[in-house]
Structure formats: C-alpha cells, structure tokens
BALOFI-892062 format. One record per residue (C-alpha): x negated, y, z negated. Coordinates in steps of 0.25 Angstrom, whole numbers, padded with zeros to 4 digits, always signed. Example, Ala and Ser with C-alpha at 12.3 -4.5 7.8 and 13.67 -1.06 7.14 Angstrom:
% BALOFI-892062
-0049-0018-0031-0055-0004-0029
//
This chain:
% BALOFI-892062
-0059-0026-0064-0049-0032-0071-0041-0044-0065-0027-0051-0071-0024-0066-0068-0010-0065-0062-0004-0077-0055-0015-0084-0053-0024-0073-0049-0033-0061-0053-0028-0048-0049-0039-0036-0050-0030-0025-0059-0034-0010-0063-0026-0003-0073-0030+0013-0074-0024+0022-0086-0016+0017-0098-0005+0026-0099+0010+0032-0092+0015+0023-0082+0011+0012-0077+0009+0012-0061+0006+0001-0054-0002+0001-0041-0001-0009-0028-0009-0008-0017-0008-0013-0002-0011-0026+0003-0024-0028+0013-0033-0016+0012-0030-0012-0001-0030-0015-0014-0029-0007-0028-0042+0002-0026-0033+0010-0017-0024+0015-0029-0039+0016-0037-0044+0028-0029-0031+0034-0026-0020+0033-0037-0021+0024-0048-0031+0033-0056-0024+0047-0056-0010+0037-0060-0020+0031-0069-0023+0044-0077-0012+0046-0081-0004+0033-0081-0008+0016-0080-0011+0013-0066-0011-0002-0063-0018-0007-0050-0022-0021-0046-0027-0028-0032-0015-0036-0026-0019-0049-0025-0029-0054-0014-0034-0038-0015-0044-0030-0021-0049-0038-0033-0038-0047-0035-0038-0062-0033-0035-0067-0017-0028-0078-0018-0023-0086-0005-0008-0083-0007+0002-0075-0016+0003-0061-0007+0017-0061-0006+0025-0050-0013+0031-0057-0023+0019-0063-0026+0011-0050-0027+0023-0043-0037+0020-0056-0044+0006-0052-0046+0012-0036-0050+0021-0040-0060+0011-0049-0068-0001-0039-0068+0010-0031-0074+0012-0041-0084-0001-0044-0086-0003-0028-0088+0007-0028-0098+0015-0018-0090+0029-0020-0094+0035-0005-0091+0039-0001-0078+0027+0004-0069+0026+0012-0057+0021+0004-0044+0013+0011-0034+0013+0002-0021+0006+0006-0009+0009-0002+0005+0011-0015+0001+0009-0013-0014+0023-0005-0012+0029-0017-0009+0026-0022-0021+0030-0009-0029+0044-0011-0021+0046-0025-0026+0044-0021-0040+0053-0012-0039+0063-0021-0032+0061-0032-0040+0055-0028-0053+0063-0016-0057+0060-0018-0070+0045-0016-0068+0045-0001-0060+0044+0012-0065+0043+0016-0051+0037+0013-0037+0027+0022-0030+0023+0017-0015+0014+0023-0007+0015+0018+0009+0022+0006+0002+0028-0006+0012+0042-0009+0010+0046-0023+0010+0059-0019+0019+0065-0029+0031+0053-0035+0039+0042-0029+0030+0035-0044+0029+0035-0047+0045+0026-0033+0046+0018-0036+0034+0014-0050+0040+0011-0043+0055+0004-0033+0048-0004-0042+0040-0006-0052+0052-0011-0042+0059-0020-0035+0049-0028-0052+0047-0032-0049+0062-0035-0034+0060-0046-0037+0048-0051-0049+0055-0053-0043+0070-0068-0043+0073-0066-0027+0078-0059-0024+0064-0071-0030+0056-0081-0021+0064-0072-0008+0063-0071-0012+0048-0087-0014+0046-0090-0002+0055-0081+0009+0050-0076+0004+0034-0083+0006+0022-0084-0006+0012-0071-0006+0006-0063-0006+0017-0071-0017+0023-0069-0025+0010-0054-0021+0009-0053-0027+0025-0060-0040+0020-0050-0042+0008-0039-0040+0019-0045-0050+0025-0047-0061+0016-0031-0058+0011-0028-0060+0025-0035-0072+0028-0036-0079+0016-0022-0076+0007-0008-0080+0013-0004-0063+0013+0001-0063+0025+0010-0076+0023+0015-0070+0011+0020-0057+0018+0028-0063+0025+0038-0067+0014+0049-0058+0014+0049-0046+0006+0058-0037+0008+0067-0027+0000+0082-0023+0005+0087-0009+0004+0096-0013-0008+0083-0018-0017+0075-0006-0012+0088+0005-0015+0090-0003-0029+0075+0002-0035+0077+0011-0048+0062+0014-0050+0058+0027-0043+0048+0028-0030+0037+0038-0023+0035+0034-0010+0023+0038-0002+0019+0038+0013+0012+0043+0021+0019+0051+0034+0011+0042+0045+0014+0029+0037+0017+0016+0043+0027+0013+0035+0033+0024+0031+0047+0024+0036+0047+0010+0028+0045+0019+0016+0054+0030+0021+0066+0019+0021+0063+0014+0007+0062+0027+0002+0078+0031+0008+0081+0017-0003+0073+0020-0015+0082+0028-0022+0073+0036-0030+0061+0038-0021+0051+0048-0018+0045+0048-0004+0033+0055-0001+0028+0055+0013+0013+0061+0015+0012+0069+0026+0001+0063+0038-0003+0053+0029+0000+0037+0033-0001+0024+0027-0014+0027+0019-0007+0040+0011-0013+0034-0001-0029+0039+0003-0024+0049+0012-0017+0058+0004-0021+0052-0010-0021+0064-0017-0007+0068-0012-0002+0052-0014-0007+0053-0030+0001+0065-0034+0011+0061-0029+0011+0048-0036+0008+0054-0049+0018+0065-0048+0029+0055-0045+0025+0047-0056+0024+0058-0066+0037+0061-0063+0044+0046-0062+0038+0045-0078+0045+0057-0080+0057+0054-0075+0056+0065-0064+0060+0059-0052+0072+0061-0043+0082+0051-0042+0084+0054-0028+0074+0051-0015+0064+0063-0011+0055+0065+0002+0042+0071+0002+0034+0072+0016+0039+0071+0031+0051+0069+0035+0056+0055+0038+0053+0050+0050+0063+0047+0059+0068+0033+0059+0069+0028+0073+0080+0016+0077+0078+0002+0074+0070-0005+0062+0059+0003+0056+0045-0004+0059+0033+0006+0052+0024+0013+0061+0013+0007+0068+0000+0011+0059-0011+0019+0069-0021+0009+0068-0012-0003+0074-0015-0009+0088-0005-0002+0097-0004-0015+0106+0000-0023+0094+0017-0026+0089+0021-0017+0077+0024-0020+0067+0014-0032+0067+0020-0046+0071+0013-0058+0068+0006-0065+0078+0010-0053+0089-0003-0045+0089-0011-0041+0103-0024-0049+0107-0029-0036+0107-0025-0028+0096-0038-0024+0093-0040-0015+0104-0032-0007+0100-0036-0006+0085-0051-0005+0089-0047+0010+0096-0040+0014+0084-0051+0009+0075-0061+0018+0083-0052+0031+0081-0052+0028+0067-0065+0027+0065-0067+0040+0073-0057+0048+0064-0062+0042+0050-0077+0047+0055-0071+0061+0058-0063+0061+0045-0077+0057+0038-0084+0069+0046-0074+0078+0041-0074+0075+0028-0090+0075+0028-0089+0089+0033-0079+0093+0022-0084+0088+0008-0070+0094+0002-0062+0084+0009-0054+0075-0002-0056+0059-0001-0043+0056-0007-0045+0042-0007-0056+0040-0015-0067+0031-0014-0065+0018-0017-0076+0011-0014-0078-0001-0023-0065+0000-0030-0058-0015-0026
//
C-alpha cells in the first residue's frame, strides 16, 4: 500500500504496468474511491500501458484531513503525485463523475500536462454546477445519517458498501467538503472550446447528467461521444466489458495519431432539448416530494417517506436479479469482486 506525503498528507497510490502511456485515473467523490477503477479498468490499461491510480484525499486509504476539498486544492494534490512520480510527459486522465472535473481542469489549466481526457459520466463545472453540488451534498449528510438509511443499509448491503457509506459519512461530518464545493468552479464555453488534447466521452442513455455532457461535447472540438444504450449513471459496472474496449480502442488510436479531428456520435440520438436552463434529470431513487435539483436548507420533513417505498422496490428487484443469475450460472459479473480492495 504504497502512500506519498503530499501537502502535508499521505495519499494511498497504486501504479500498475511500466510501459506506453501513461493514464491517470480519478474517481468520484462520496461512495467511491480508486478500487472502482481496480476491478474495472486500470488492469487491462495496465497490460499494456502505466496506470496510475490513488484515493483522492479523505477517500479510500488516503489521509482525511479536516479541510482542503476544494478543486483546486485536489488538482494541487494531482499534479504533485505527478511529480513525485516523476511523470513529466503528457498523460491521459480518466475522470469519472467528479474525478472528470478534475480531468477538465487539467486540461483547461494545465495544457501542458494532457495527452488526452477520457470521462466517464464526468460532471462539468458549467454555470450553477457548485449550488447543485452543495444541495446534493447537503442532502446526501441527511440521507447516510437517517435512522431508516442505516437499517436499509445493514439489512440489504454487503461489507463494503456499508463501509464505503461510513467513509461518506465521516467526510461529511467531519471534513469542510461541502464548504469547499461551494467555491465557484466553473469553465466558460471559450475555455472549454480552446482545449487541444483530444476526448472520449461516455454515458450512459438514462444518465442524470447527461445532456451536461451532451453540451460539452457540441464545445470540445475534437471529441468522441459514446452513449450506451439502457445504461445510467452507473455505465462503469454495468456495461464494463463494453466501457473498457472502448477505452482501449480509443487509446490505442490516440497514441497512433488515429483520431479524427472532427466530433463523432456513437449511441441514441440526442435528446431533445426543452426551453429554459438545463437542470439534469432527477435520478429514480430521489424523494419525489423533495426540490430538484437540491436547494440547501429546502428538503421536506418527510422526505423519507418517499425514499423508504423506493428502497423497498429496489430491494425487491436486486433479489430478483440475484434469483436470475443463481438459476443461470453463465451470467457475466462484469464488475468484479471487489471485496477488500480500499
């Protein structure tokens, strides 16, 4: 477990395969840290090229420290592992939900450092990105703290999903995260159309943010958008198989100096933008009764109610799906197991 002292704090770093480019993988914030790139995509980018992982700080095994989750503060902790890698070429970064944030901004502001960008159901720090983020993530310190949540949780999670809610936890209540979101990031068209580094977009066609990404794909000038078809915000595990050749595919062509300098499609057809400003669409699992997107300090009394009857459907679907694939021992996992990997 290999750990680097970097502005004051040790961040938790993996570094699989010693040879073609170098790719750099950020993870979400909350529920996620760099295990979800382990079992999915960093070893098959690893075989054949230098995968670089690590636990944003207050995630995974990295240092918590009380404050310092700001954006800038977390590009800070990028570019000195980078450093302290000795990684002084351009490298590709792979940024999923918020880590694509971060894969943006280094595009933006550190040109000089990008090979290329790769985000997978990345956010886009556009006009009003941090007021959602802060409702989000105001509203997501009373969802993992709500007496039903923690029995749900106990009752129908496995170990490292309830540990991965206890992180969130803790970086809610104990770091200055959500403070620090609201400090304004946010990228105008002109910064975002001025990018040189080539892109592969991918989302899923139920995604909650993806006519965000739709946008940003209409700036980048030399984009790939990939839209996977009945998949959401989760393309990553559910279509893993699919999300990795893709990747690779892209990437053997961008070291090649294959790709077109045009934008391309692949999946659905865009959806059809309706009239006034763009607000993503509200995920299944939140309370019907409650403002979207969130606004601080405006959720219902009874939120709950509403998210307890759609806990229980999923519940009930997620055994169904286990039946299923008990009854049919040729049904692919394409997740992986991840149990004890931090």
């Amino acid at each position: 477990m290999p750990k680097a002292k970097l502005n004051g704090i040790e961040i938790h770093y993996q570094v699989l395969g010693s040879q073609g480019a170098k790719v750099v993988f950020l993870h979400g914030l909350l529920l996620d840290n760099m295990s979800s790139w382990y079992m999915t995509l960093a070893n098959p980018v690893g075989q054949e090229n230098t995968a670089i992982l690590y636990d944003l700080r207050g995630h995974g095994l990295s240092e918590r420290p009380a404050d310092g989750y700001d954006v800038e503060s977390q590009i800070s902790d990028l570019n000195a592992l980078l450093d302290f890698l000795g990684v002084e070429e351009p490298v590709y970064f792979v940024g999923s939900s918020f880590g694509g944030i971060l894969a943006l901004y280094m595009a933006v502001h550190h040109p000089e450092r990008v090979a290329g960008v790769i985000l997978i159901e990345a956010h886009v720090a556009v006009e009003g990105w941090s007021d959602r983020m802060v409702g989000g993530l105001e509203f997501a310190g009373k969802f993992v703290d709500h007496p039903l949540v923690n029995q749900w949780l106990s009752e129908n999670s496995d170990r490292k999903f309830r540990k991965l809610a206890a992180t969130a936890r803790s970086i809610l209540e104990d770091t200055s995260l959500v403070k620090d979101m609201s400090v304004p990031i946010e990228f105008t068209e002109e910064q975002l159309s001025a990018i040189k580094a080539p892109t592969l977009s991918i989302y899923g066609e139920n995604s909650d943010v993806l006519e965000w990404a739709e946008d940003l794909s209409d700036l980048l000038p030399k984009s790939e958008f990939h839209v996977f078809e009945g998949c959401t915000h989760s393309v990553m595990t559910e279509a893993t198989f699919d999300v990795r050749k893709t990747l690779l595919d892209w990437l053997g062509r961008a070291e090649r100096n294959e790709l077109a300098d045009s934008a391309s499609r692949l999946g659905p057809a865009k959806r059809r933008r309706t009239e006034g400003t763009w607000m993503p669409t509200r995920p299944l699992w939140y309370p019907a009764n409650a403002p979207w997107p969130p606004v601080a300090g405006e959720m219902p009394e009874d939120w709950d109610e509403d998210w307890t009857k759609w806990a229980a459907t999923e519940v009930e679907k997620a055994r169904e799906e286990s039946a299923r694939a008990v009854s049919d021992p040729e049904s692919p996992n394409p997740a992986g197991d991840t149990e004890g990997i931090d």
